[in-house]
C-alpha positions, 0 to 999 in steps of 0.5 A: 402614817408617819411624817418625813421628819419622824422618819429621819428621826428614828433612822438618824437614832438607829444609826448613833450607835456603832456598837457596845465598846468591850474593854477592860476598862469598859467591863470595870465601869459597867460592874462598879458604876452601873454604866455601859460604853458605846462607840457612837458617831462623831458627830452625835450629841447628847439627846442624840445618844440618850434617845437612841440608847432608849430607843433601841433598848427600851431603858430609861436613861439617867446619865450620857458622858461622851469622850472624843478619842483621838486617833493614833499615829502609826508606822506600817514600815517605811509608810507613816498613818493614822487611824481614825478619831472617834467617839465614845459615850458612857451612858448610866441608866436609872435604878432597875434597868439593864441592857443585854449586850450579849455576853457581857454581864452588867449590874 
């Protein structure tokens, strides 16, 4: 049976990814330098990200590199907004490993 706090532990990891981040940039960085691009929660850490990646994919991890993006101001008319600031991790796995984000290849 497992303890209150091992639970929270692995929903806590399930919830860090938001999803795989598809861009060009994202599709260049994962053929060059063997690394995959997530958008994660604002106020996830590094161990955070790097167990969950292993977690939910079963990969050993080398690398996590995050990135705070700021969000844009825009104009909808007359009517000023902003989006939302959110975080994204670039995250290297050791040689050997992959994931499958279905649809995008990777080394």
């Amino acid at each position: 049976m497992s303890t209150s706090r091992e639970r929270v532990s692995k929903e806590r990891l399930i919830n860090i990814l938001v999803a795989p981040h598809v861009s060009e940039k994202s599709a260049r960085v994962a053929e060059q330098g063997g690394q995959y691009v997530f958008r994660v929660r604002t106020d996830a850490t590094k161990p955070e990200i790097k167990a969950a990646v292993e977690f939910m994919f079963d990969v050993k991890v080398r690398s996590v590199q995050v990135a705070n993006q700021i969000g844009k101001r825009k104009r909808f008319g007359r009517f000023e907004g902003r989006r939302s600031d959110w975080k994204k991790a670039y995250v290297r796995l050791q040689a050997g490993q992959a994931i499958e984000l279905g649809g995008v290849d990777a080394p």
